[in-house]
C-alpha positions in Angstrom: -2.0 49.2 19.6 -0.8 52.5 21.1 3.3 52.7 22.1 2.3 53.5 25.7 0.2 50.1 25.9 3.2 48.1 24.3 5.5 50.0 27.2 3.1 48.7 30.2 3.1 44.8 28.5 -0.8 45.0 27.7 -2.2 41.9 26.2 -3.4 43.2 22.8 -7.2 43.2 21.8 -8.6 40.5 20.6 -9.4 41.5 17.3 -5.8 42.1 16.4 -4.8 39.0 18.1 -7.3 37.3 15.5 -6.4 39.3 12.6 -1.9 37.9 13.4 -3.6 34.8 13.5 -5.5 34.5 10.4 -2.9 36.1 8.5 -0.3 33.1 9.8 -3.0 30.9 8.8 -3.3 33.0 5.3 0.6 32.4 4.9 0.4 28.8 6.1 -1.7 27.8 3.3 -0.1 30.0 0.3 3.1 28.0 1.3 1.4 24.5 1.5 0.2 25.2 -2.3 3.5 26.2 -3.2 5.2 23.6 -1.8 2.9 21.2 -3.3 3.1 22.2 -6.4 6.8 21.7 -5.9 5.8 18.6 -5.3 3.0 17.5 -7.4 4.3 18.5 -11.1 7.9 16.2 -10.8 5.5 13.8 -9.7 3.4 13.7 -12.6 5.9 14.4 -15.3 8.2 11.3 -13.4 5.3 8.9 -14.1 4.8 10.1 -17.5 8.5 9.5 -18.1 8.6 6.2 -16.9 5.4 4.9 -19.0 6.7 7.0 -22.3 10.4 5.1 -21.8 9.6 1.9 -20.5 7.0 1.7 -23.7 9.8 2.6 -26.0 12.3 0.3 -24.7 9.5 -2.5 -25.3 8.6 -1.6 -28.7 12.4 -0.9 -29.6 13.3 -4.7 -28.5 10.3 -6.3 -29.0 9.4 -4.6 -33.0 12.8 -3.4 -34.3 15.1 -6.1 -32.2 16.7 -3.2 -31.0 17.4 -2.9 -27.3 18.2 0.0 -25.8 21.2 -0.5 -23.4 20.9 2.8 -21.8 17.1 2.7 -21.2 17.0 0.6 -17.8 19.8 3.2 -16.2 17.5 6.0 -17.1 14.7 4.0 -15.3 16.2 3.3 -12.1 17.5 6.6 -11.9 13.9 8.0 -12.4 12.3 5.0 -10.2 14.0 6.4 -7.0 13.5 9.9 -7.5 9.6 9.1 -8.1 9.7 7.3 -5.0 10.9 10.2 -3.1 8.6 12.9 -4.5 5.6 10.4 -4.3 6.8 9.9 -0.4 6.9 13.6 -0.2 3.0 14.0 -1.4 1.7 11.3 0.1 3.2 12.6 3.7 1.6 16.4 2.4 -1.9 14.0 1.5 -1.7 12.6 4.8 -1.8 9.0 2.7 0.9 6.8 4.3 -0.1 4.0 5.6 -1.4 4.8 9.5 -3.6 2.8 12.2 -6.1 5.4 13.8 -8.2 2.9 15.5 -6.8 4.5 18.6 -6.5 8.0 18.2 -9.7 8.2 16.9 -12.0 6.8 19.6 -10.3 9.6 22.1 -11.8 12.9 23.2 -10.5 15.6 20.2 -8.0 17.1 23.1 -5.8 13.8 23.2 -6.7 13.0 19.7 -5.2 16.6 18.3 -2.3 15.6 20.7 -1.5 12.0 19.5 -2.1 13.8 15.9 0.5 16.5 16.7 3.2 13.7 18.0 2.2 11.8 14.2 3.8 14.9 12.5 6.8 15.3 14.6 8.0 11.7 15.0 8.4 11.4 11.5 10.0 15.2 11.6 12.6 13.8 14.1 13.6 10.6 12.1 13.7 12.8 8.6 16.3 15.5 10.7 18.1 12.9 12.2 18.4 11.4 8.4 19.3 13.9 6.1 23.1 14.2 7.2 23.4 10.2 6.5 21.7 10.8 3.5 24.0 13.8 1.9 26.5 11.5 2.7 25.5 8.2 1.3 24.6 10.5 -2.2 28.2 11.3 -2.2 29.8 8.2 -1.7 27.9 6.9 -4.7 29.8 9.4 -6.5 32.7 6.9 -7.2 29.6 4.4 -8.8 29.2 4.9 -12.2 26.7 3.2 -14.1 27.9 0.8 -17.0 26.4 2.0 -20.2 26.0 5.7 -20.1 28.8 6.3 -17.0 26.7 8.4 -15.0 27.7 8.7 -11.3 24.9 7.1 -9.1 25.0 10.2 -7.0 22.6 11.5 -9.6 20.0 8.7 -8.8 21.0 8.6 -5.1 20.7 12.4 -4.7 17.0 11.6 -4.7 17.4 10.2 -0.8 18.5 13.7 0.7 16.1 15.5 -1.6 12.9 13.2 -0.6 13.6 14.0 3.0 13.9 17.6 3.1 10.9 18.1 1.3 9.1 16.0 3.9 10.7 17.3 6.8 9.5 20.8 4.9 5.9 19.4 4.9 6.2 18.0 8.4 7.4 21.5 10.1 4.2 22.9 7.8 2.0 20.4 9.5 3.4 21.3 12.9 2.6 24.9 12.7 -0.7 24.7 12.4 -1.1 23.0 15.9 -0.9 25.2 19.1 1.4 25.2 21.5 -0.7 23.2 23.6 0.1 20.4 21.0 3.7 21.0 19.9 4.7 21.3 24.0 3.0 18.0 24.5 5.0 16.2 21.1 7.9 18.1 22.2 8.0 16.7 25.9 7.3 13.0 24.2 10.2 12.7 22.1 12.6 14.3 24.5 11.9 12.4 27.3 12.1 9.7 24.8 15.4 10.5 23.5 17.1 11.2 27.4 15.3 7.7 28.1 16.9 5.7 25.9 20.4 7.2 26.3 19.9 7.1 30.3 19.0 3.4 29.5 21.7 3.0 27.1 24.3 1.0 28.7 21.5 -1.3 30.2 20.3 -1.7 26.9 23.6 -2.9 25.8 24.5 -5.6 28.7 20.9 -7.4 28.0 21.9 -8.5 24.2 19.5 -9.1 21.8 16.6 -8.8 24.7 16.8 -5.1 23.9 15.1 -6.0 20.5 11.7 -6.6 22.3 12.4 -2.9 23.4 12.5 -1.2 20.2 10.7 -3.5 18.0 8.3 -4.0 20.4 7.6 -2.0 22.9 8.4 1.2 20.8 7.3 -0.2 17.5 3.8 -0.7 18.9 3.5 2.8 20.8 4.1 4.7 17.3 1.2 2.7 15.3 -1.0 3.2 18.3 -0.1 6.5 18.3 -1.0 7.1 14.8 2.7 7.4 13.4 2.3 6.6 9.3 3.8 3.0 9.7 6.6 3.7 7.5 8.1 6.1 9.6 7.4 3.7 12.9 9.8 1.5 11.0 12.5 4.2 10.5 12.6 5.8 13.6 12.6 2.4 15.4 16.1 1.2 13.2 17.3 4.9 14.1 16.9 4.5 17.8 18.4 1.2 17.8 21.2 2.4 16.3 21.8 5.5 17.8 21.4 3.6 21.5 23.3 0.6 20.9 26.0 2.0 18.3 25.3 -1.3 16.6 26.3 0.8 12.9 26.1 4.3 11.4 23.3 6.0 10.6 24.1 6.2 6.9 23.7 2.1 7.1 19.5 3.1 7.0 19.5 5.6 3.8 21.6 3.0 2.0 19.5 -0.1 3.1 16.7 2.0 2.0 17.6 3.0 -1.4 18.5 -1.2 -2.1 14.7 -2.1 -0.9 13.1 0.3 -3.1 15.1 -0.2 -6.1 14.3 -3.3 -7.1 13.2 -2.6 -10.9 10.7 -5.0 -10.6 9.0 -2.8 -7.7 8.3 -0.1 -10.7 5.4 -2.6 -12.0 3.5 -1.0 -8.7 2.7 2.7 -9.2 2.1 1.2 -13.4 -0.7 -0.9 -11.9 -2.0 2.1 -9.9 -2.1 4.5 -13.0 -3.7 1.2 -14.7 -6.6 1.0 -12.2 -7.7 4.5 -12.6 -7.3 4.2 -16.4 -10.3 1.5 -15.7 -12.6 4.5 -13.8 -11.7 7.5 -16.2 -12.1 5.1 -19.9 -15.3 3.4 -18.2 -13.6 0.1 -18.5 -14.9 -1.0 -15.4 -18.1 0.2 -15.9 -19.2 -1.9 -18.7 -17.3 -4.9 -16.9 -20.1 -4.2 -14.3 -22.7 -3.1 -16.5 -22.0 -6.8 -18.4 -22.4 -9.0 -15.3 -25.0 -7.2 -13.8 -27.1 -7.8 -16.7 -26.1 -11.5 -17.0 -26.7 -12.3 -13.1 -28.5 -9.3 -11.9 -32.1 -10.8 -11.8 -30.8 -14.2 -9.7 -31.5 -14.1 -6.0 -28.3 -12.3 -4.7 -27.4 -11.5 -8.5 -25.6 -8.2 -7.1 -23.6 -9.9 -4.5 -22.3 -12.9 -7.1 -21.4 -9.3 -9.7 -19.5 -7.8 -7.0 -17.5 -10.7 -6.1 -17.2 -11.0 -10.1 -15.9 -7.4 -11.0 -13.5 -7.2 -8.2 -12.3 -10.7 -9.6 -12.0 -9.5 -13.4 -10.8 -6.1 -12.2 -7.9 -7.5 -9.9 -6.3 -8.7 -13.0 -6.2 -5.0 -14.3 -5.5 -2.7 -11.5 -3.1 -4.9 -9.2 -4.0 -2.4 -6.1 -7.1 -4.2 -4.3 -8.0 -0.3 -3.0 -8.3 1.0 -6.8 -10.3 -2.8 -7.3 -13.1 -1.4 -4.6 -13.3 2.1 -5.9 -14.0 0.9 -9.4 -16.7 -1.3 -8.6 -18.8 0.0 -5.7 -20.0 3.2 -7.2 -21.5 1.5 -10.1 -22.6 -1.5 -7.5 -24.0 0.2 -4.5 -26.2 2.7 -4.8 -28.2 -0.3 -7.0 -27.7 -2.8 -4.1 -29.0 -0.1 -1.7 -32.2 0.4 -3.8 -33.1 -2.6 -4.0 -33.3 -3.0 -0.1 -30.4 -4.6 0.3 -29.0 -4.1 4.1 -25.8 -1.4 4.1 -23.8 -3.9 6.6 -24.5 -6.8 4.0 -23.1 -4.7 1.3 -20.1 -3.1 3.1 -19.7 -6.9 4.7 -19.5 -8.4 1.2 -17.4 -5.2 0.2 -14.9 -5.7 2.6 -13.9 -9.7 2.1 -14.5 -9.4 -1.7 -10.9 -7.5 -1.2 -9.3 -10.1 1.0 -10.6 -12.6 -1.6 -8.9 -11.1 -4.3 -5.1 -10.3 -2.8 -3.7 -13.2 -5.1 -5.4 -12.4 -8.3 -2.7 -11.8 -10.3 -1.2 -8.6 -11.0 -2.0 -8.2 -7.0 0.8 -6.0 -5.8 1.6 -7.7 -2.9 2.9 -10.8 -4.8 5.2 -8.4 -7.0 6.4 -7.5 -3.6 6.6 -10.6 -2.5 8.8 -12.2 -5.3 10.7 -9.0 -5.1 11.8 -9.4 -1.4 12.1 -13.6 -1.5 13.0 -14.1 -5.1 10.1 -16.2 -6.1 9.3 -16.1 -9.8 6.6 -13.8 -10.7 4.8 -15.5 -13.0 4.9 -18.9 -10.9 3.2 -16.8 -8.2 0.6 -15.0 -10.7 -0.4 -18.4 -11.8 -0.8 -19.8 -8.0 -2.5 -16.8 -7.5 -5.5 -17.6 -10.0 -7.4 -20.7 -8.0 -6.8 -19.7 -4.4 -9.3 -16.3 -5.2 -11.8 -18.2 -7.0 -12.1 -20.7 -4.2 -12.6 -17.9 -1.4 -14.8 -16.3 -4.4 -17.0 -19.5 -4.3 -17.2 -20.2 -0.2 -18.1 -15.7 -0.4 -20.5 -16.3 -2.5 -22.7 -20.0 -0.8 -22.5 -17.6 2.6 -23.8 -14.5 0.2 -26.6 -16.9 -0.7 -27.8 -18.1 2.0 -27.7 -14.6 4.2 -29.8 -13.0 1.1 -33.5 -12.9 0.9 -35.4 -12.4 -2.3 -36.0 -9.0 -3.5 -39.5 -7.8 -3.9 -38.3 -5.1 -6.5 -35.6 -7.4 -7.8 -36.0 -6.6 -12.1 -37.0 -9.1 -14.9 -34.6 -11.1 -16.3 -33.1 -9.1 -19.5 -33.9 -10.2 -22.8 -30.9 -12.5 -24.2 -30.5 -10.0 -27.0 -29.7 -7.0 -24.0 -26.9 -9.2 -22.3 -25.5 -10.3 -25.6 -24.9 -6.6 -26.8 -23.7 -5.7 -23.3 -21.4 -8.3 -23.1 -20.3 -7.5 -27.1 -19.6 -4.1 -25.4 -17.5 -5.2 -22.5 -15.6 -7.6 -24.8 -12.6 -5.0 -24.9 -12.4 -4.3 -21.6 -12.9 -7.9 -20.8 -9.9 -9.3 -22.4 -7.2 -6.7 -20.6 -7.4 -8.9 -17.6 -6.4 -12.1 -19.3 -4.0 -10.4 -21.9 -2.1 -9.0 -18.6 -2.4 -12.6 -16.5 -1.2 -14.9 -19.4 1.4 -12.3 -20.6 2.9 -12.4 -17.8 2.4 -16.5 -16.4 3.5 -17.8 -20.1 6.8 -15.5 -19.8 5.5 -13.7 -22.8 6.3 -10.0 -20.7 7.7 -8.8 -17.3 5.4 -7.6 -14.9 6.7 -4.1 -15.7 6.4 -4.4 -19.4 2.7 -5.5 -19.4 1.9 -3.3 -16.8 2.9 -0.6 -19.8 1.6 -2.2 -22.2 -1.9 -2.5 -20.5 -1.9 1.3 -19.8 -1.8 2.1 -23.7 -3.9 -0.5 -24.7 -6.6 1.6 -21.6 -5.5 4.0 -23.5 -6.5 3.5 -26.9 -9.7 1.8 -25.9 -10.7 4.8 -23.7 -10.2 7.4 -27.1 -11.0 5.0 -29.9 -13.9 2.4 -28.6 -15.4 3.8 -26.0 -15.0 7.5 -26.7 -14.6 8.3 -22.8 -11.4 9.9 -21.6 -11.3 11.8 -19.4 -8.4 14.6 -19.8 -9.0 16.7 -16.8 -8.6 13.9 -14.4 -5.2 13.0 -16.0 -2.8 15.1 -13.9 -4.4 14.1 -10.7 -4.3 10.5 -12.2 -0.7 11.0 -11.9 0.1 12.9 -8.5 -2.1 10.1 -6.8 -0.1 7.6 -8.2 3.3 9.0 -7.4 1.4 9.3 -3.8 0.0 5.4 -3.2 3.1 4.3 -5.1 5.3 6.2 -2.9 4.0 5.7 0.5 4.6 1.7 -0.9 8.2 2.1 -1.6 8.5 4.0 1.4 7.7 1.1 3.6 9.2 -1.0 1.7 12.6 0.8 2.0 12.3 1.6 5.7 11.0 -1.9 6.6 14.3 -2.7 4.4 16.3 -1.3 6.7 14.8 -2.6 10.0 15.2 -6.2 8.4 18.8 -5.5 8.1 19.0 -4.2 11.5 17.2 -7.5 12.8 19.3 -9.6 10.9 22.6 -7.8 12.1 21.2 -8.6 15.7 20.7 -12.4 14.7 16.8 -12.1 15.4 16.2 -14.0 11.8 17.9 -17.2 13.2 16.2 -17.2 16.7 12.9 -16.4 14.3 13.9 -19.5 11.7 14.8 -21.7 15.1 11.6 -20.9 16.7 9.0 -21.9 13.5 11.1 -24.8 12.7 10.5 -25.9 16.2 6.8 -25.4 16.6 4.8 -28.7 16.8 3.1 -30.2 14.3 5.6 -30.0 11.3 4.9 -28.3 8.1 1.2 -28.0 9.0 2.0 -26.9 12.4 4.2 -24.1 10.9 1.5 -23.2 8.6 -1.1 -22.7 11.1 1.1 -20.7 13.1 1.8 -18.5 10.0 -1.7 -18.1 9.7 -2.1 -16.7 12.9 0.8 -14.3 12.8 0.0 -13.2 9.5 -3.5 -12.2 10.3 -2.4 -10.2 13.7 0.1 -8.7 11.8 -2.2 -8.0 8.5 -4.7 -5.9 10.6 -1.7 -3.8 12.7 0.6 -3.5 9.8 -1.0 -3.5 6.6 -0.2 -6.7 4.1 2.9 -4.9 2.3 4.9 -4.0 5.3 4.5 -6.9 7.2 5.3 -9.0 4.2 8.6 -6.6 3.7 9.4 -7.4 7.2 9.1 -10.7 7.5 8.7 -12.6 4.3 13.0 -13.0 3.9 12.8 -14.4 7.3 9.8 -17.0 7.1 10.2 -18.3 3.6 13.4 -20.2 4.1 12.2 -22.0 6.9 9.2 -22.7 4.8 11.4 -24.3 2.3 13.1 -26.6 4.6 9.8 -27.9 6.3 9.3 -29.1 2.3 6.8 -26.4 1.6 6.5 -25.3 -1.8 7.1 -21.2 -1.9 4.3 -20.2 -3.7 1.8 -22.6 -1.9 3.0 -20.6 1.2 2.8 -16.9 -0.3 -0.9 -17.4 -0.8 -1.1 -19.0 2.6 0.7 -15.5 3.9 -0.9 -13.2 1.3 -4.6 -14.1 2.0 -3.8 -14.4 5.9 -2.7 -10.7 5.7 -5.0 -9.7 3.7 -8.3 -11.0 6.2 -6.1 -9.6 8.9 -6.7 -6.2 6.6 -10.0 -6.4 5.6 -11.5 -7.2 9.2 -12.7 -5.0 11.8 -11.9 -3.5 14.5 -8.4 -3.1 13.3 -8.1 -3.8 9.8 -7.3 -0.4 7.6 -9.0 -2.1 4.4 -12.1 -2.5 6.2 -12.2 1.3 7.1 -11.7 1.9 3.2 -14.5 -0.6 2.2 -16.4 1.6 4.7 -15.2 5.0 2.8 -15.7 4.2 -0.7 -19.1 2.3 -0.2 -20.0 5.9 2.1 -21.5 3.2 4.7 -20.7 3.4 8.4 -18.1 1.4 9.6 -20.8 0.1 12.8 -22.8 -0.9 9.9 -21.0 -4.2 9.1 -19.0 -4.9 12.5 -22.0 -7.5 13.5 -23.0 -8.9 9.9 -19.6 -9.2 8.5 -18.3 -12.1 10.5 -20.1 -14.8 8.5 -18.4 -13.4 5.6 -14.9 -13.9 8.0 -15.9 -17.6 9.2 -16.1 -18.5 5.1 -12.4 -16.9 4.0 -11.0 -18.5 7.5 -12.5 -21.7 6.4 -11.4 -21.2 2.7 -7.9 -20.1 3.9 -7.4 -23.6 6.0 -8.5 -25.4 2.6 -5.9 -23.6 0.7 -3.3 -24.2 3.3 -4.0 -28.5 3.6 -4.4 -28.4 0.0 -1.4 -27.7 -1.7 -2.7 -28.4 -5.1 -5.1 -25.9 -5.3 -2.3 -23.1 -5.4 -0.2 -25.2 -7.7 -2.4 -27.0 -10.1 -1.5 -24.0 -12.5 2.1 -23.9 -11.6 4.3 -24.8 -14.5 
């Protein structure tokens, strides 16, 4: 462009409007990859850490009676600052946690808008955060941990750190919108902000009626929005507490930090590394390969293996997601050959993973003992009869709904399933090694979780000669990402349960179930139906966060045994997940199968009807859940 026509305020030609554009664009990307490698190798070498330590520390007490002291402050110091780099990619993977029913059905104008106001809520809560967080690091300075003296700055350092790298990837997000876009956000969260301080003193005269407010009113905009749902959490606590001046800010970076960590919570991202172990040895495969053999010539033989490898599986993996994406490659493109109906097989798909949530490992009870303080391995044993029994009423609907197949194959000779099963024998054992380690007090949670990731190991170079290597390091940057988009919930719905119960919303909550009619079974029916709304808006693990401190006592004093009512809650959520229109595990069914989701919406409620009808049988039967309770 000449001098004169920059003088006169000429627009500039096209072409080298384009050309500033795509180099912004160019620049964009180079600093996204450099920022996620930033990212993605302390997030990798973390988990490695963790599996190489906590496997010494096992074999140093367990082998040479050794213990070493020092090795769980090392852990908890690494646990946090995993946490924070996995919450980091998973916000740069766009994997937290995030209800698009909404914002997807809405013409791509609105939908690019909701989109833009999903990157720069979160940006708001992570800028309003960071100063509490520098300061809460400090003031752990005077902390020193007992065996090696460190100060717990050094572990608590990880809170400010976490957040400016997302507000980094957030502001990288944001600038690839136009200003269409950012204007519209912009305009959203400031007339949000001069809302809620015009409406502050009202606010404060109505008591705890304002709760409905921000845990309700605003809580539900963001998830309808499409704000990830851990950071509808946080910026709810943050606008409570900014309005009302109820505490200081650096009360949520400090209740944070205490919900995510619990040592127990590092069993989680072990499980995730576990159940892609089972893809990259070929565990699961021959697990498949095995049962398909054995029923795969029966009418419906392929719907009775799929509800049986995400049963074995869900003893390995612990993550019901990982469970589904180890078995339905092998399972449905064989199921779609032999004319089996797409909605029928994403149908079966779908509640197979509701069925499963309390086969133990299942990562939502290691939550859920983590946040109640119910023994782990009383709730991986109650976990073990509830799934079969949902298995079983899965499996009489999968039978009647199937007809026979015309290219259905011979039945195998017995000498074929034999040597497949001889195969799978490895592989097959993990499962129960990990359950009975664990229920007979044998191992933590944590420690078989280790110990089931080098026995994957071993099997994958040594017996089944299948490893392999150049999936490992994004093996380990996805499981810093699932693992931290879990703790990230976990800590921000942490510190919204501490704001509720600062307000006194956990006794009007306690008061209110104790009263509903019907006793112990009305209370259970009513946590039914809670549990299921709140399982398809919130996902199983923050809702169980949320409320599971605040429902199990009143539980207990209606006489009902704790673990009878987590797999009451846990399979609740969990058909609240898997069902459409709203459930987020029904949309991943949907992805991994790669069937429409409008495939399944009118053959999948059979499927529904029969874990419904399973889940009232659980609930009025007590025994069921603790007939293997020691």
């Amino acid at each position: 462009m000449s001098a004169s026509a920059m003088k006169m305020g000429q627009p500039a030609p096209a072409s080298h409007i384009e050309a500033e554009a795509e180099i912004g664009h160019h620049l964009l990307r180079k600093a996204d990859r450099l920022l996620g490698w930033v990212i993605d190798i302390p997030c990798a070498v973390l988990v490695l850490a963790e599996v190489a330590l906590i496997l010494v520390s096992v074999i140093a007490r367990s082998v040479f009676n050794t213990p070493l002291v020092w090795s769980d402050e090392i852990i908890g110091l690494m646990f946090l600052w995993l946490t924070m780099f996995g919450a980091a990619n998973a916000l740069r993977r766009q994997d937290h946690m995030r209800m698009t029913t909404l914002v997807s059905r809405l013409p791509p104008v609105w939908r690019a808008r909701l989109n833009a106001i999903g990157v720069a809520a979160p940006a708001l809560m992570l800028a309003l955060l960071i100063g509490p967080a520098c300061q809460y690091a400090a003031n752990q300075w005077y902390v020193q941990t007992p065996a090696l003296g460190l100060p717990d700055s050094f572990r608590a350092g990880a809170m400010p750190v976490g957040a400016g790298l997302m507000l980094l990837v957030c502001l990288l997000r944001l600038a690839r919108y136009g200003w269409r876009e950012l204007v519209v956000a912009a305009a959203v969260l400031v007339c949000g902000a001069l809302l809620f301080a015009a409406a502050a003193p009202l606010l404060g005269s109505i008591g705890n009626w304002n709760l409905l407010v921000f845990f309700v009113g605003l809580l539900a905009f963001c998830v309808l929005a499409g704000v990830p749902i851990a950071f509808c959490f946080g910026l709810c606590t943050v606008a409570y507490l900014l309005t009302t001046g109820g505490a200081p800010l650096a009360v949520v970076p400090g209740s944070m930090d205490q919900g995510m960590s619990a040592m127990i919570l590092l069993a989680v991202p072990l499980f995730i590394l576990l159940g892609h172990l089972l893809v990259t040895t070929r565990m699961a495969h021959v697990i498949v390969e095995f049962l398909a053999a054995a029923l795969g010539h029966v009418r419906g033989g392929l719907n009775y293996v799929l509800l049986g490898a995400v049963l074995l599986v869900s003893g390995i993996s612990g993550a019901k997601t990982a469970d589904l994406a180890a078995v339905a490659p092998v399972l449905v493109p064989e199921m779609k050959r032999r004319g089996i109906d797409e909605g029928e097989i994403v149908s079966l798909l779908a509640t197979s993973g509701a069925m499963a949530e309390t086969i133990p490992p299942s990562i939502v009870l290691i939550i859920i003992g983590s946040v109640t303080g119910v023994s782990i391995s009383a709730l991986f044993a109650g976990g073990l009869l509830p799934g079969v029994v949902l298995a079983l009423a899965l499996a009489l609907v999968a039978r009647l709904r199937t007809k026979p197949q015309a290219n259905a194959p011979a039945r195998p000779p017995a000498r074929a399933v034999w040597r497949k099963f001889a195969i799978a024998i490895p592989a097959l054992a993990l499962p129960f090694v990990i359950r009975f380690a664990v229920v007979d007090g044998i191992a933590t949670a944590t420690e078989v979780s280790t110990i089931g990731i080098a026995y994957a190991v071993l099997a994958g170079l040594l017996i089944y000669r299948h490893f392999e290597w150049h999936r490992l390091f994004p093996m380990l940057v996805q499981t810093a990402s699932l693992a931290g988009a879990i703790m990230f919930i976990i800590g921000a719905a942490t510190a919204m349960g501490w704001a509720l119960t600062q307000s006194n919303f956990s006794m009007a909550v306690a008061h209110f179930m104790q009263s509903v009619p019907g006793g112990r079974y009305g209370f259970l029916l009513v946590s039914i139906i809670v549990m299921v709304v709140l399982g398809s808006v919130l996902e199983g693990i923050p809702a169980m966060v949320l409320f599971g401190p605040l429902l199990f006592p009143v539980a207990k004093s209606l006489g009902i045994s704790e673990v009878h009512y987590a797999m009451v809650v846990v399979l609740s959520m969990g058909l609240g997940l898997f069902a459409p229109p709203f459930g987020l595990g029904y949309y991943a069914a949907c992805s991994i199968a790669r069937i429409s989701p409008d495939a399944g919406l009118k053959r999948i409620w059979p499927y529904v009807g029969a874990l419904f009808v399973g889940l009232l049988l659980i609930a009025a039967v007590p025994w069921i859940t603790l007939a293997l309770v020691r």
